[in-house]
C-alpha positions in Angstrom: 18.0 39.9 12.4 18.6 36.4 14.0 15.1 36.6 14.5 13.8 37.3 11.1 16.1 34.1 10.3 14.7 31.8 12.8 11.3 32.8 11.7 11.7 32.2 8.2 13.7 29.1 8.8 10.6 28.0 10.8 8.1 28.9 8.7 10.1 27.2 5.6 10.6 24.0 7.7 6.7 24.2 8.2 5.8 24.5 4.1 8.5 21.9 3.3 6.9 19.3 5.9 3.4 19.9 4.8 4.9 19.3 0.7 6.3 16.2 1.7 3.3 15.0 3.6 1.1 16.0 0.7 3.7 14.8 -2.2 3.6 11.2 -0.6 0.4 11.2 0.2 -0.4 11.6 -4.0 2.3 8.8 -4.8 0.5 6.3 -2.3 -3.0 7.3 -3.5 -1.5 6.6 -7.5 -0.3 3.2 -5.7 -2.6 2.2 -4.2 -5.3 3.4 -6.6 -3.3 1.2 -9.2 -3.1 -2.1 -7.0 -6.8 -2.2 -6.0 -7.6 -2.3 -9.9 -5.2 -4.7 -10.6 -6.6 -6.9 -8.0 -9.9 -5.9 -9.3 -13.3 -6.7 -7.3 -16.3 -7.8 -8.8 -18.3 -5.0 -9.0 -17.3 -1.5 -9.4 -18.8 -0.2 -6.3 -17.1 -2.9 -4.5 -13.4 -2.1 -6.3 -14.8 2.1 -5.5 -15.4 1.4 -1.6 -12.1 -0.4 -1.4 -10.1 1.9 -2.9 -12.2 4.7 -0.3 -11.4 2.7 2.7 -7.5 1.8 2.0 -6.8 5.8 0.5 -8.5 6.6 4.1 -7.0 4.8 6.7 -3.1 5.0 4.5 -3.6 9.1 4.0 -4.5 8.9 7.8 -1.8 7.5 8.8 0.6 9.3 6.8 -1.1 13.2 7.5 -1.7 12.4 11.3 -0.7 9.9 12.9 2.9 9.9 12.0 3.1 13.8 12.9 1.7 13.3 15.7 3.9 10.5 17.1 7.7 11.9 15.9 6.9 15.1 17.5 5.4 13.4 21.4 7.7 12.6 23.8 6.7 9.2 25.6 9.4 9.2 28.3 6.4 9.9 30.9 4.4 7.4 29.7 3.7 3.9 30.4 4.8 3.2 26.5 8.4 4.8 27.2 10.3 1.3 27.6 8.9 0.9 23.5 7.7 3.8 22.3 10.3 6.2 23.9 13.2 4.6 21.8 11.6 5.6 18.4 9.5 8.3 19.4 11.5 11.3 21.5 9.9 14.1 20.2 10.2 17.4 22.1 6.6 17.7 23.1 6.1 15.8 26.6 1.8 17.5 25.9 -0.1 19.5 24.3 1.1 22.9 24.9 1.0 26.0 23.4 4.5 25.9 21.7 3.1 22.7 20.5 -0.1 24.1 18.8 2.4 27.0 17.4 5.0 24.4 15.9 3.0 21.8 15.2 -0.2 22.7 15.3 0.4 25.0 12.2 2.5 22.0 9.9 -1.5 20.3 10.5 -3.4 23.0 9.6 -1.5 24.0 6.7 -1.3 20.1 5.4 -5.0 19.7 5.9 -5.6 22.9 3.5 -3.4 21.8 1.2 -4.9 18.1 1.4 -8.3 19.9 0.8 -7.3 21.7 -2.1 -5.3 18.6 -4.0 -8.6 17.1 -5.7 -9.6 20.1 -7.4 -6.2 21.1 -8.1 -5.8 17.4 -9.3 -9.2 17.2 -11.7 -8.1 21.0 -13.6 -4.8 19.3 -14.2 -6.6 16.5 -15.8 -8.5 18.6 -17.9 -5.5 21.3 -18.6 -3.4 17.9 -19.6 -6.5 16.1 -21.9 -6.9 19.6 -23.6 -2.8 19.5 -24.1 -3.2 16.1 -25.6 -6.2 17.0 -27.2 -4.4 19.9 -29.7 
């Protein structure tokens, strides 16, 4: 029975992480969507790549690289004296308990993340056809 627990407690720990990830991931792209148009460029390809390259390199950051770094332990590494303070995760490499705990929060944010824009566009039509009546 304590196993069935730990398992689901696992497995609930691994949805909730991924909903976070993806949740904030939509409020920055709303943000940061907004900003770029108020700061407007002067063509709309311009203002388009923009917003492609920031929504990039802040949904990277946010889906991968932040994982990736609260889960590594540094105390081995030549970034320990300033990494090893903030970052003392219980992952010292890439092992296999760290592809099944870890690994799995990744894969299952990444399929969420792939399914968020058409998600996103039928809620934009279910919502304009709610307005619409």
């Amino acid at each position: 029975m304590d196993w069935v627990k730990g398992f689901f407690k696992t497995q609930m720990m691994s949805y909730l992480i991924s909903l976070i990830i993806v949740s904030f991931n939509y409020i920055l792209r709303t943000i940061i969507i907004g900003l770029i148009m108020w700061i407007g460029k002067k063509t709309f390809s311009k203002q388009y790549q923009m917003t492609f390259e920031v929504l990039f390199v802040s949904q990277f950051i946010n889906s991968a690289l932040i994982l990736f770094l609260v889960t590594f332990n540094f105390e081995d590494s030549r970034l320990q004296s300033l990494a090893g303070k903030i970052f003392n995760g219980e992952f010292k490499d890439f092992t296999e308990s760290w592809y099944d705990k870890v690994g799995s929060v990744y894969v299952q944010t990444l399929f969420v993340i792939g399914l968020s824009p058409p998600i996103d566009c039928a809620l934009k039509i279910i919502l304009a056809r709610y307005k619409y009546y």
